[in-house]
Backbone as CSV, one residue per row, in Angstrom:
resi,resn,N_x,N_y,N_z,CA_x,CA_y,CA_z,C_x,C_y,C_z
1,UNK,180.209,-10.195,-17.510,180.086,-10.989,-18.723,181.147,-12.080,-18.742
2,UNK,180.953,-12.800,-19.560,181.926,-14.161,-20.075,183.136,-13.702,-20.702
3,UNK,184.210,-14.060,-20.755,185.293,-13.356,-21.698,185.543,-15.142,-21.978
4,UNK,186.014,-14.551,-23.513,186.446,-16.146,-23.973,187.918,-15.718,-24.507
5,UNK,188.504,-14.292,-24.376,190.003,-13.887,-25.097,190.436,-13.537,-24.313
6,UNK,190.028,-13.053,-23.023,190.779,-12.894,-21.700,190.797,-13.563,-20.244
7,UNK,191.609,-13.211,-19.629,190.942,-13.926,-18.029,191.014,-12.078,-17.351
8,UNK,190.362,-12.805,-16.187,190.844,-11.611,-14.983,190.730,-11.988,-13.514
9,UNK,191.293,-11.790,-13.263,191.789,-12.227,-11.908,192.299,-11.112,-10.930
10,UNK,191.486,-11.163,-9.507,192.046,-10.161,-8.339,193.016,-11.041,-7.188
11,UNK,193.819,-10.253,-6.795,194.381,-10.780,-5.783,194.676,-9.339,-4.376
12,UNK,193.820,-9.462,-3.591,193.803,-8.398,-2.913,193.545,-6.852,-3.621
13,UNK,193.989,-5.823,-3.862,193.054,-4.722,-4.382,194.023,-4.414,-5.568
14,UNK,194.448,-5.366,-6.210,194.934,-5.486,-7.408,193.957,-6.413,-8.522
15,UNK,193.782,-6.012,-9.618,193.027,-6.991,-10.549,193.935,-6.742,-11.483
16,UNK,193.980,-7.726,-12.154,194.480,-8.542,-13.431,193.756,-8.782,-14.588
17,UNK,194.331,-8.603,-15.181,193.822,-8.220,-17.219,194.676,-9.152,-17.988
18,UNK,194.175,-10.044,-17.963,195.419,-10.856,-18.985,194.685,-11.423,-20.292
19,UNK,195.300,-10.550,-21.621,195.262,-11.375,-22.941,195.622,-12.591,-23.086
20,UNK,194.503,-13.321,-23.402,194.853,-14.896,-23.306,194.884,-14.980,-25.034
21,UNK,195.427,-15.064,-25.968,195.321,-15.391,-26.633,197.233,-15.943,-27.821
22,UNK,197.686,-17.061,-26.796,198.854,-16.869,-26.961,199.356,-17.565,-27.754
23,UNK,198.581,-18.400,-28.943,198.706,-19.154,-29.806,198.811,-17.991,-31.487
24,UNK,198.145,-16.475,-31.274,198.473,-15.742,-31.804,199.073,-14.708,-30.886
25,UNK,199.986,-15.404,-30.634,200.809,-14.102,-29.267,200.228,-12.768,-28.943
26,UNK,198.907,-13.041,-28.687,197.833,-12.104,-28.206,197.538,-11.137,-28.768
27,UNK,197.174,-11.396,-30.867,196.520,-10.736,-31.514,195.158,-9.815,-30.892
28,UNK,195.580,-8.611,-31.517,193.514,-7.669,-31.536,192.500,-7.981,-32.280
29,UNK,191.514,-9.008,-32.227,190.616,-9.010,-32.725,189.640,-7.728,-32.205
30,UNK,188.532,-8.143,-33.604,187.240,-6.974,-32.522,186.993,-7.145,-31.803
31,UNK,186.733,-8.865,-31.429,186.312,-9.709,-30.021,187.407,-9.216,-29.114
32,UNK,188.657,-9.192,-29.115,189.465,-8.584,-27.708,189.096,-7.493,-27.444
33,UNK,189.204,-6.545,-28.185,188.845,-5.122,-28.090,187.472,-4.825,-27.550
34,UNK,186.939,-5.783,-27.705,185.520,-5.206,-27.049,185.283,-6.069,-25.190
35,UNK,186.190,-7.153,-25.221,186.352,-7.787,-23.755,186.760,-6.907,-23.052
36,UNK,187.895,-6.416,-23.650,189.207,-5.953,-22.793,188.112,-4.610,-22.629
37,UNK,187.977,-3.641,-23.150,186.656,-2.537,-22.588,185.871,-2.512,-21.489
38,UNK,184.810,-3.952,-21.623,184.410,-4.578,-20.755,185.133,-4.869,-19.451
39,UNK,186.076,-5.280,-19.791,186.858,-5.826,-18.315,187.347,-4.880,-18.070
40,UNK,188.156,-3.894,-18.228,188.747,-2.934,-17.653,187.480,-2.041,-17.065
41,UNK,186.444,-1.764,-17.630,185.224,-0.320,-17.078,184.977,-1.576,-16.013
42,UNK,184.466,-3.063,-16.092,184.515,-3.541,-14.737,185.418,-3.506,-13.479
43,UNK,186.375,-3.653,-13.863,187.292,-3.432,-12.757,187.949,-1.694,-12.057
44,UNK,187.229,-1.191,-13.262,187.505,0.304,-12.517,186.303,0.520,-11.853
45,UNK,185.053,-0.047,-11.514,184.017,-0.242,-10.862,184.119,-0.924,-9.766
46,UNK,184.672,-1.798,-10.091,184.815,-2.772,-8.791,185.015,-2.121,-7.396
47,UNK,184.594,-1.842,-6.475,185.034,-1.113,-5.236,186.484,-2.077,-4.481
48,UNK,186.239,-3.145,-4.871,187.802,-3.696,-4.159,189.025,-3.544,-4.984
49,UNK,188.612,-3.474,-5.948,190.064,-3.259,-6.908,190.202,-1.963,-6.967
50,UNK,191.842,-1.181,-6.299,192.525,-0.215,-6.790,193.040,0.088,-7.666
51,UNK,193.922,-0.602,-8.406,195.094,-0.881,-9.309,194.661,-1.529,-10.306
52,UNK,194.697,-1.539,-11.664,194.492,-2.512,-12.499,195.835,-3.363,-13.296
53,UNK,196.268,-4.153,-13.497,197.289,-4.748,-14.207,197.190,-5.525,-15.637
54,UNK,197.510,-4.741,-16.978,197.451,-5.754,-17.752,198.507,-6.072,-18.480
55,UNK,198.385,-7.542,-18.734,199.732,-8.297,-19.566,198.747,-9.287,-20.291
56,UNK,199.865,-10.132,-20.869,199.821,-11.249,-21.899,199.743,-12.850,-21.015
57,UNK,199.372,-13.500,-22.197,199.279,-15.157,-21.752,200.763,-15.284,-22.627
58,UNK,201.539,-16.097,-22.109,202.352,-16.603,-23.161,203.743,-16.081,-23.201
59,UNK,204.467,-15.696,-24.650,205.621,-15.310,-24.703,205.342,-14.099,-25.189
60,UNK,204.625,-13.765,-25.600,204.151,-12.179,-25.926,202.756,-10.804,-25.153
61,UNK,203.203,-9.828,-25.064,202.548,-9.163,-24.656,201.044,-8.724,-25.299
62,UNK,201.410,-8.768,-26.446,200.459,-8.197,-27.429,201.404,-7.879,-28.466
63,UNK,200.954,-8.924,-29.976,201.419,-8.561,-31.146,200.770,-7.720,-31.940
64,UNK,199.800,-7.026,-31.506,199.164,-6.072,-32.325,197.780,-6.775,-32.804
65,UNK,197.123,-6.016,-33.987,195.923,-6.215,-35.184,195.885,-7.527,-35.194
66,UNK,195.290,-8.651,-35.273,194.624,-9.685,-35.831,194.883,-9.655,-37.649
67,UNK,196.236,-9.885,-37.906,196.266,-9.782,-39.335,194.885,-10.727,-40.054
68,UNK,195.077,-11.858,-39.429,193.971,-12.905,-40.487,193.039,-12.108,-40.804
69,UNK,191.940,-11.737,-39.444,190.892,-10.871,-39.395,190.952,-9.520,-40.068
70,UNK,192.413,-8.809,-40.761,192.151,-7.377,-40.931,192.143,-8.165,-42.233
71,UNK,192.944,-8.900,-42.835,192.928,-8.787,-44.457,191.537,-9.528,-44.756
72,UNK,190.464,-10.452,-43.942,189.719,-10.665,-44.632,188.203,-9.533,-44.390
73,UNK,188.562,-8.451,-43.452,187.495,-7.715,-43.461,187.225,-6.712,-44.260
74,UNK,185.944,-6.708,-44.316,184.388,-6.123,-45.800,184.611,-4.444,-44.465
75,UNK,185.195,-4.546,-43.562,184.537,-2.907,-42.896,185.600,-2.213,-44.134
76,UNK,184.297,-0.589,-44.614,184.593,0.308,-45.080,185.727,1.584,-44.609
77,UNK,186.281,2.753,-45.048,187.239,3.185,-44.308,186.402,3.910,-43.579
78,UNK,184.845,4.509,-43.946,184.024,5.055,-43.181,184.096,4.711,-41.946
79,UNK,183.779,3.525,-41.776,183.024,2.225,-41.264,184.568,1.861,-40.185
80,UNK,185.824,2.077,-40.611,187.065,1.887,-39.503,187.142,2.834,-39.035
81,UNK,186.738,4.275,-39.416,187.044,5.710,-38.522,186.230,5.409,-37.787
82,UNK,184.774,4.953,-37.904,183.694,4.697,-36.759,184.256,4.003,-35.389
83,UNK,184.874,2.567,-35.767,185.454,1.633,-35.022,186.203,2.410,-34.458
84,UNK,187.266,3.394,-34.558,188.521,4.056,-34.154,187.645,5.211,-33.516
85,UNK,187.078,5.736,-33.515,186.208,7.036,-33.069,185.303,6.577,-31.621
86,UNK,184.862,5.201,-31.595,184.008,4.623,-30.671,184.741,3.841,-29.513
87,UNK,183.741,4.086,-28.189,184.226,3.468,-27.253,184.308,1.626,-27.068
88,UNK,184.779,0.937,-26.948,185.049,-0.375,-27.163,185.353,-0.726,-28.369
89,UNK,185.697,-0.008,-29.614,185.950,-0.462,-30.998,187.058,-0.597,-31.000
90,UNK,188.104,0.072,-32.116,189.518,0.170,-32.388,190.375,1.161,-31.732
91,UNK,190.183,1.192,-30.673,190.799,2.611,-30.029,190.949,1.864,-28.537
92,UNK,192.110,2.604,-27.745,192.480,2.542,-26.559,192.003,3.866,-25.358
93,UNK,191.211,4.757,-25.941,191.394,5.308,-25.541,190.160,5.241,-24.386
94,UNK,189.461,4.469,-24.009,188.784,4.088,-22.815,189.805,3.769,-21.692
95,UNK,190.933,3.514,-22.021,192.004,3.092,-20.790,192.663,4.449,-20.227
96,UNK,192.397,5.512,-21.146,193.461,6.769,-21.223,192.260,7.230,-19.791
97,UNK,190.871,6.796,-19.856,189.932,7.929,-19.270,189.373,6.729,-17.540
98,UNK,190.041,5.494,-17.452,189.891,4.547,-16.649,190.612,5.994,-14.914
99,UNK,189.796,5.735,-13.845,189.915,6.559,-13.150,191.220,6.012,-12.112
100,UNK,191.182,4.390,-11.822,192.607,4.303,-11.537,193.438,3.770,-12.264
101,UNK,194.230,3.575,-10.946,196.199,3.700,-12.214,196.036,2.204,-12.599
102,UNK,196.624,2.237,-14.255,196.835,0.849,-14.736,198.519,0.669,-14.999
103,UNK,198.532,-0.207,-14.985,200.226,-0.815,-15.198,200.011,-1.487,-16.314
104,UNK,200.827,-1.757,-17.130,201.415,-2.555,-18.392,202.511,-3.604,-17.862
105,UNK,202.584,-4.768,-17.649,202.896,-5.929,-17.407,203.822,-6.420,-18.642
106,UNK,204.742,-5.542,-19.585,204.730,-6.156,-21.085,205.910,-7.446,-20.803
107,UNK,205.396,-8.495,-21.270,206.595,-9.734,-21.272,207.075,-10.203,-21.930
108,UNK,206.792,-9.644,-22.815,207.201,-9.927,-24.368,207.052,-9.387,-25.438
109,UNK,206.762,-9.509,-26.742,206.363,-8.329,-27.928,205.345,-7.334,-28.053
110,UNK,205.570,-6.385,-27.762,204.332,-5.108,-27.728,204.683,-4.678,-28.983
111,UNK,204.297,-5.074,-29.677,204.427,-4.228,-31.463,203.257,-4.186,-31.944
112,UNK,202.805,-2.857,-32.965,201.570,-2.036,-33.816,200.555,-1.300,-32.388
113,UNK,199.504,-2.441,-32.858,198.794,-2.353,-31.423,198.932,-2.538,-30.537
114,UNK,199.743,-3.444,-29.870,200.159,-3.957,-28.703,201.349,-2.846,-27.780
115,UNK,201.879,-2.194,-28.962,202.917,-1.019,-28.283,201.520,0.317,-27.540
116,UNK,200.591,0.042,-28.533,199.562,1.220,-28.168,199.226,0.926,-26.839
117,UNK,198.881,0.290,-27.041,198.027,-0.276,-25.648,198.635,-0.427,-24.811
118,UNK,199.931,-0.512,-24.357,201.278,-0.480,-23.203,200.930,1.222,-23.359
119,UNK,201.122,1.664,-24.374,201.405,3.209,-24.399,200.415,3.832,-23.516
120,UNK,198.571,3.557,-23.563,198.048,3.777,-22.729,197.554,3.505,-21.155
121,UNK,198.469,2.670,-20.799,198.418,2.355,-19.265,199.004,3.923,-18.730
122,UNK,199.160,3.627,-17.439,199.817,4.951,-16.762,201.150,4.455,-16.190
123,UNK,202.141,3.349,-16.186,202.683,2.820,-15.758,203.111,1.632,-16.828
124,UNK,204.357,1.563,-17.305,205.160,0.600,-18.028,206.169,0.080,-17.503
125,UNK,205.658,-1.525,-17.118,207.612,-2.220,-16.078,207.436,-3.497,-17.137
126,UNK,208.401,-3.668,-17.879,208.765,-4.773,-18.839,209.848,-5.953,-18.553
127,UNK,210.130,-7.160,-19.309,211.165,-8.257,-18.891,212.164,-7.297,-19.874
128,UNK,213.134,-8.168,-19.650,214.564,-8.056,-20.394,214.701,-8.342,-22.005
129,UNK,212.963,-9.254,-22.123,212.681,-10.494,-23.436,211.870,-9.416,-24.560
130,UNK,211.736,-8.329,-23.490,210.520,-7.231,-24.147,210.983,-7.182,-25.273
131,UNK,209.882,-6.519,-26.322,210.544,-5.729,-27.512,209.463,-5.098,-28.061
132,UNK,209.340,-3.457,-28.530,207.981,-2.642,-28.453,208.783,-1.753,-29.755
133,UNK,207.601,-1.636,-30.039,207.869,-0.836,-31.996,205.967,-0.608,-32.821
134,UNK,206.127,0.527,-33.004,205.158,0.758,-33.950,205.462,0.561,-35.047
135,UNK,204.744,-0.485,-35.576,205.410,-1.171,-37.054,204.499,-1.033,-38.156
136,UNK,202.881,-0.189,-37.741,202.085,-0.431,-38.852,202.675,0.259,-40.179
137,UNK,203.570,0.905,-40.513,204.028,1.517,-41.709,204.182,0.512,-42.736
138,UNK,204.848,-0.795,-41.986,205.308,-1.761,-43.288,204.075,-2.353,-43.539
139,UNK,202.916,-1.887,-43.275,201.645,-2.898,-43.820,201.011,-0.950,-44.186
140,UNK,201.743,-0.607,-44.995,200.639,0.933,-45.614,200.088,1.991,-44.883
141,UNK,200.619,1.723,-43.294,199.215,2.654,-42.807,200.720,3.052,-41.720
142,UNK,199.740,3.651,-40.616,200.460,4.518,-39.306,199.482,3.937,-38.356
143,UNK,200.495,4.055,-37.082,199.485,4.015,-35.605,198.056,4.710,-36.027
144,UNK,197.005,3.845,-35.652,195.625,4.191,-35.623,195.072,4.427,-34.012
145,UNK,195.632,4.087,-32.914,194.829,3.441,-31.513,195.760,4.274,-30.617
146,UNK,196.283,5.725,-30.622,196.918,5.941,-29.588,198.548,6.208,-30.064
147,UNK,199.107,6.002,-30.755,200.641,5.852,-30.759,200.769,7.514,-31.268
148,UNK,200.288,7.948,-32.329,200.882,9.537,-32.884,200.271,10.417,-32.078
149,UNK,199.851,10.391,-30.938,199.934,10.928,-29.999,200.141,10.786,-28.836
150,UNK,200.245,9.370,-28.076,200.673,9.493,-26.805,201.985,9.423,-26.919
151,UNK,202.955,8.528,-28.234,204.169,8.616,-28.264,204.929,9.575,-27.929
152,UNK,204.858,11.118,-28.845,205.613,11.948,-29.192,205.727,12.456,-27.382
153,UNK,204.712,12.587,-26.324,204.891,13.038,-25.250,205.683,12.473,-23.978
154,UNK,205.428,11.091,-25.084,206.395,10.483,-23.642,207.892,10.311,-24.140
155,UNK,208.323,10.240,-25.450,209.647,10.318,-25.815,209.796,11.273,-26.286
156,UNK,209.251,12.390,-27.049,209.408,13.829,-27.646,209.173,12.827,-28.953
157,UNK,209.232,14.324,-30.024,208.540,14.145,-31.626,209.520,13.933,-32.360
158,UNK,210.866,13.849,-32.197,211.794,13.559,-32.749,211.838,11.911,-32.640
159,UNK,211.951,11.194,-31.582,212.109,9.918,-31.394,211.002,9.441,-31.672
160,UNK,209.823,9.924,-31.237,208.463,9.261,-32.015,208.582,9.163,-33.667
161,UNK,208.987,10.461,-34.080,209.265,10.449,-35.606,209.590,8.994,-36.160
162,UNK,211.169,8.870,-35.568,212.068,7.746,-35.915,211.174,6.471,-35.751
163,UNK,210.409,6.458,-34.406,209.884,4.591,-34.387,209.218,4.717,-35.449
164,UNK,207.987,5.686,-35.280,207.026,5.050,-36.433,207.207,5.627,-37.747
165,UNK,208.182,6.258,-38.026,208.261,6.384,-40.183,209.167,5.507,-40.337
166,UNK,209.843,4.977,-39.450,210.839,3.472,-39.716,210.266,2.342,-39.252
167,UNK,209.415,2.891,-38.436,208.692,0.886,-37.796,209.777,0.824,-36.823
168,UNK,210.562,1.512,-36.420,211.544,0.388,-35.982,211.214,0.299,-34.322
169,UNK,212.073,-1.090,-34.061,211.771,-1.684,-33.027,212.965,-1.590,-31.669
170,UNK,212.508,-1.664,-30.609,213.480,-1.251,-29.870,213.232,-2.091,-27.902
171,UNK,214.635,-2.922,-27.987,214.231,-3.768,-27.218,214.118,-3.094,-25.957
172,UNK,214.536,-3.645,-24.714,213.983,-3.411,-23.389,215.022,-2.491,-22.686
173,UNK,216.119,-2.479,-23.113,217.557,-2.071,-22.642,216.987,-0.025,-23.284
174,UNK,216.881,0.040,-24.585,217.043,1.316,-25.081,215.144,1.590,-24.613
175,UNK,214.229,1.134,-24.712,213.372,1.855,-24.266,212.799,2.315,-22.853
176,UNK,213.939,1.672,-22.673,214.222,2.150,-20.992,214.750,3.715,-20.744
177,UNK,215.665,3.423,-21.670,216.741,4.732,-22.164,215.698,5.992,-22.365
178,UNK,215.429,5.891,-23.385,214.026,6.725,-24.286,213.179,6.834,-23.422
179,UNK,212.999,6.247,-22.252,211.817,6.664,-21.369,209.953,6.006,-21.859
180,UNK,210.442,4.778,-22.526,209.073,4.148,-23.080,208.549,3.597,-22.062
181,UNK,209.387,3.106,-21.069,208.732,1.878,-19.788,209.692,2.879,-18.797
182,UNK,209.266,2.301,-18.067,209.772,2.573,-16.280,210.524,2.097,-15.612
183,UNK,210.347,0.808,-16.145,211.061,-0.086,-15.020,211.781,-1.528,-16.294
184,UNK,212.653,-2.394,-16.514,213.073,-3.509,-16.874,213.737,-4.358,-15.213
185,UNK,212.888,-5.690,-15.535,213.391,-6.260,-14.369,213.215,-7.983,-15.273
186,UNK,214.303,-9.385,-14.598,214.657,-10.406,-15.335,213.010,-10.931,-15.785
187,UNK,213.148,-11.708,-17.011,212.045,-12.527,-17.312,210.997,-12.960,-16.328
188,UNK,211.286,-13.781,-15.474,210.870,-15.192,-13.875,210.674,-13.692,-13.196
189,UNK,211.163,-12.507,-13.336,210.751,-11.812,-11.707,209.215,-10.628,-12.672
190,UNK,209.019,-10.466,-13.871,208.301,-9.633,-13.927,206.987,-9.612,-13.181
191,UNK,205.824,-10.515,-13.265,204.747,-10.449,-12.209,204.732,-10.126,-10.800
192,UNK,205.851,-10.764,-10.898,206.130,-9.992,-9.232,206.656,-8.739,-9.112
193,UNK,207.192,-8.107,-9.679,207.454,-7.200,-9.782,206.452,-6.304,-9.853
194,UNK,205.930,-6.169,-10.830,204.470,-5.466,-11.266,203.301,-5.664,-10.149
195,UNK,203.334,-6.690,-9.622,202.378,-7.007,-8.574,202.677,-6.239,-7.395
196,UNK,204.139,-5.851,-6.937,204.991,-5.438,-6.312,204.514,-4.063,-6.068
197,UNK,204.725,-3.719,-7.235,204.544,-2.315,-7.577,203.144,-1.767,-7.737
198,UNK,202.228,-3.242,-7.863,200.083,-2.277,-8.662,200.226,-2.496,-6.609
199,UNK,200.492,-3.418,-5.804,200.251,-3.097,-4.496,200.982,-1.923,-3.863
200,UNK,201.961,-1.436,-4.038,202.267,-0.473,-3.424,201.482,0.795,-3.383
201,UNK,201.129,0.983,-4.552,200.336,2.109,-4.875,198.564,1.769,-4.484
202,UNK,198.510,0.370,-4.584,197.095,0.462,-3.668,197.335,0.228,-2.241
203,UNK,198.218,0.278,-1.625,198.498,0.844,-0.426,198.164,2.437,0.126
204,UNK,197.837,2.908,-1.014,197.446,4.849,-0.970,196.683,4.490,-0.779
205,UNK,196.208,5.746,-0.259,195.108,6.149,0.299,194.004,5.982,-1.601
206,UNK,193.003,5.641,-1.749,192.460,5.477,-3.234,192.023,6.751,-3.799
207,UNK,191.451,7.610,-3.016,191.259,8.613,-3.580,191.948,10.160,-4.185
208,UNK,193.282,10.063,-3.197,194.090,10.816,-3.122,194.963,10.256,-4.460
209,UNK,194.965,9.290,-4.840,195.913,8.302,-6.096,194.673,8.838,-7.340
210,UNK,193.464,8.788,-7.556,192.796,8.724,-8.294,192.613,9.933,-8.389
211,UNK,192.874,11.172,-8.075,192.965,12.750,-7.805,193.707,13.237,-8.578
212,UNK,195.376,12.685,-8.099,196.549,12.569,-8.617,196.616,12.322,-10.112
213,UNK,196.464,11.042,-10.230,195.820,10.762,-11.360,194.995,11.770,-12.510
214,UNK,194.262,12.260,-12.321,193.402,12.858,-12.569,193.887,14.303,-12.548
215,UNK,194.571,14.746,-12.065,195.695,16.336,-11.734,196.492,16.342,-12.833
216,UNK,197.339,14.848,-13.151,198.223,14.741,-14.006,197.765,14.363,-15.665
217,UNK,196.621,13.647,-15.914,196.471,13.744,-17.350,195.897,15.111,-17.237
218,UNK,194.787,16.107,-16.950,194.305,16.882,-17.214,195.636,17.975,-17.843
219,UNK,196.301,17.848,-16.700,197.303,18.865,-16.582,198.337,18.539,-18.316
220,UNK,198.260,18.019,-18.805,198.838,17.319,-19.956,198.410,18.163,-20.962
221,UNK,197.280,18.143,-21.146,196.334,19.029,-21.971,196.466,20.468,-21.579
222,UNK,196.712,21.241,-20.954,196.435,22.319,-20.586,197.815,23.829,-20.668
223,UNK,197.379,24.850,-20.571,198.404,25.598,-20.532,199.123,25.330,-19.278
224,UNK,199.872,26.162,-18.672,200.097,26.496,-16.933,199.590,27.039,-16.600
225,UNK,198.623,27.672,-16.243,197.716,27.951,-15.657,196.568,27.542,-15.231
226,UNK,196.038,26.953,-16.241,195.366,26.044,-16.481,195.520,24.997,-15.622
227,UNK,196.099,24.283,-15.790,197.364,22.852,-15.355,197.491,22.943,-13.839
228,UNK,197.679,24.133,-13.478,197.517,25.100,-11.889,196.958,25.007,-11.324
229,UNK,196.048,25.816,-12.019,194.462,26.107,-11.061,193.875,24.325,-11.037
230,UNK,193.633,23.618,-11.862,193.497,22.071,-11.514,193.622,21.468,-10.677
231,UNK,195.022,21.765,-10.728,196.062,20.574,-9.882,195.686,21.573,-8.082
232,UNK,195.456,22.321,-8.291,195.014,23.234,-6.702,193.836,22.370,-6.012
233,UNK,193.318,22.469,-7.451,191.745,22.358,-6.858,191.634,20.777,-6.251
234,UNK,192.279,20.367,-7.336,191.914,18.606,-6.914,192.660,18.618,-5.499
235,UNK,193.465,19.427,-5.712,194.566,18.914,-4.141,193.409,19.365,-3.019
236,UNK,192.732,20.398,-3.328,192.259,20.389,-2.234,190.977,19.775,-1.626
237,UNK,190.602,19.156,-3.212,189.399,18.191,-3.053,190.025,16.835,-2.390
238,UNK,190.990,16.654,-2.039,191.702,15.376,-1.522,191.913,15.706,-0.089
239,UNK,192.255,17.105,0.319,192.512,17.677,1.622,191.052,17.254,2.211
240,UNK,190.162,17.404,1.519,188.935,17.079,2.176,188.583,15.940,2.379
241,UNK,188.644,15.096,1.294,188.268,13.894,1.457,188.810,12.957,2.019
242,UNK,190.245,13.354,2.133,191.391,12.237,2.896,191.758,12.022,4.374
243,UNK,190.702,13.180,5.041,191.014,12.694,6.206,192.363,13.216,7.024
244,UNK,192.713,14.378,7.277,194.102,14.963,6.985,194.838,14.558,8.368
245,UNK,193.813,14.783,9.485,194.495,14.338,10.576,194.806,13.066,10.848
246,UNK,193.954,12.105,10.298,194.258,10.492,10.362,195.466,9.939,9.337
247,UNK,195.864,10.890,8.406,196.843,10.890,7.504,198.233,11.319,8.442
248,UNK,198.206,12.618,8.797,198.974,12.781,9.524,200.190,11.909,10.588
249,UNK,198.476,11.632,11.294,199.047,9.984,12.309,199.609,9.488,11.859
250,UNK,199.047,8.807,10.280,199.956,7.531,9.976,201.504,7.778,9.514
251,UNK,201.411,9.372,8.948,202.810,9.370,8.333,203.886,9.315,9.813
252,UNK,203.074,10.061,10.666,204.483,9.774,12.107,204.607,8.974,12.229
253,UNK,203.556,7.849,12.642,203.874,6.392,12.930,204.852,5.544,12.471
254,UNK,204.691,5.810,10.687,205.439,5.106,9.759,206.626,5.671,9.975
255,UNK,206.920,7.601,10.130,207.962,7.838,10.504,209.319,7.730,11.251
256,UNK,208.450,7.048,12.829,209.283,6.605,13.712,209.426,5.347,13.635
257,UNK,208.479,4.739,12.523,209.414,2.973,12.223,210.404,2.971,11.572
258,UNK,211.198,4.057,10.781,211.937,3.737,10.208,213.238,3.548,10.761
């Protein structure tokens, strides 16, 4: 399809997701939300693209909701649980179930929605300029798209507590700290960086990454045992599929280059 709020762009078995909308420092309309769906289930289709990468046009990553658009919309609260409940509506959570690894590119403000949506990549490397906060409290409401629950797991429920019943915001230095992103590297080096990094990992082998993948959210959800027996099984659905002796080779090879 046509995207008129995003671009996308591959460069070798990396594709690119970029919110173009940087005149509202890459507000959520419904129209993004339903591209960005689109483009991402395309590119996890794509047989050449491994890796997916998304960031911002501009000086911001994603400022969240489309204020203009929320205060002048007629949708009912029925009618927003629908949007939030459905795939391509108000929810991120089509990215949570995307089969390979996505990166978050953030370069600037990830706040409300925009923190969500970093929150659901599998991979967060930010600039120095970053700054990420769940802020919907000061407009009446709470994270709707992902935040009161993917938060509390990746920082614990105590620090999730604090961002979102305060809103507060927290630049690139402490959510590094807190374990929100992965990586902080200067302004001028982030794409490369991130590019750096969505190629390294499509340097794996794809299926053995998408396994992995797939070992580790399940395993999230689950008891230990549970979480176990999974993570067995997939491993050994990868033993099969990967080719073990041609794996082998390569790790000596690479071995004795070092």
């Amino acid at each position: 399809m046509d995207y008129k709020y995003i671009i996308m762009e591959r460069e070798g078995s990396v594709g690119t997701i970029i919110l173009n909308r940087p005149e509202v420092r890459n507000a959520l309309s419904l129209s993004v939300f339903f591209e960005l769906y689109h483009a991402t289930e395309a590119a996890d289709k794509d047989p050449e693209v491994r890796v997916i990468l998304i960031t911002g046009a501009g000086k911001a990553f994603c400022s969240g909701r489309d204020l203009k658009e929320y205060a002048s919309s007629s949708v009912r609260p029925i009618e927003d649980w629908a949007l939030r409940m459905s795939e391509g509506g108000l929810s991120f959570h089509f990215i949570k179930k995307l089969k390979k690894p996505v990166i978050a590119a953030i370069n600037g403000h990830a706040l409300a929605g925009g923190c969500e949506l970093a929150l659901a990549c599998d991979i967060r490397i930010c600039s120095e300029e970053a700054m990420l906060g769940l802020t919907e409290i000061d407009l009446d409401a709470f994270p709707g798209t992902g935040g009161t629950w993917l938060l509390p797991k990746m920082i614990g429920e105590s620090k999730a507590m604090w961002m979102i019943l305060l809103g507060e915001r927290v630049d690139a230095k402490e959510a590094l700290r807190i374990g929100l992103v992965e990586k902080v590297v200067p302004s001028g080096q982030l794409m490369t960086e991130a590019k750096a990094l969505a190629g390294r990992i499509a340097g794996k082998n794809p299926r053995a990454v998408q396994l992995a993948k797939c070992a580790i959210r399940h395993s999230a959800e689950l008891d230990l045992e549970s979480a176990r027996a999974v993570s067995v099984a997939l491993r050994s659905l990868a033993e099969t599929l990967c080719e073990p002796e041609q794996r082998i080779s390569r790790f000596q090879k690479k071995k004795r280059n070092v």
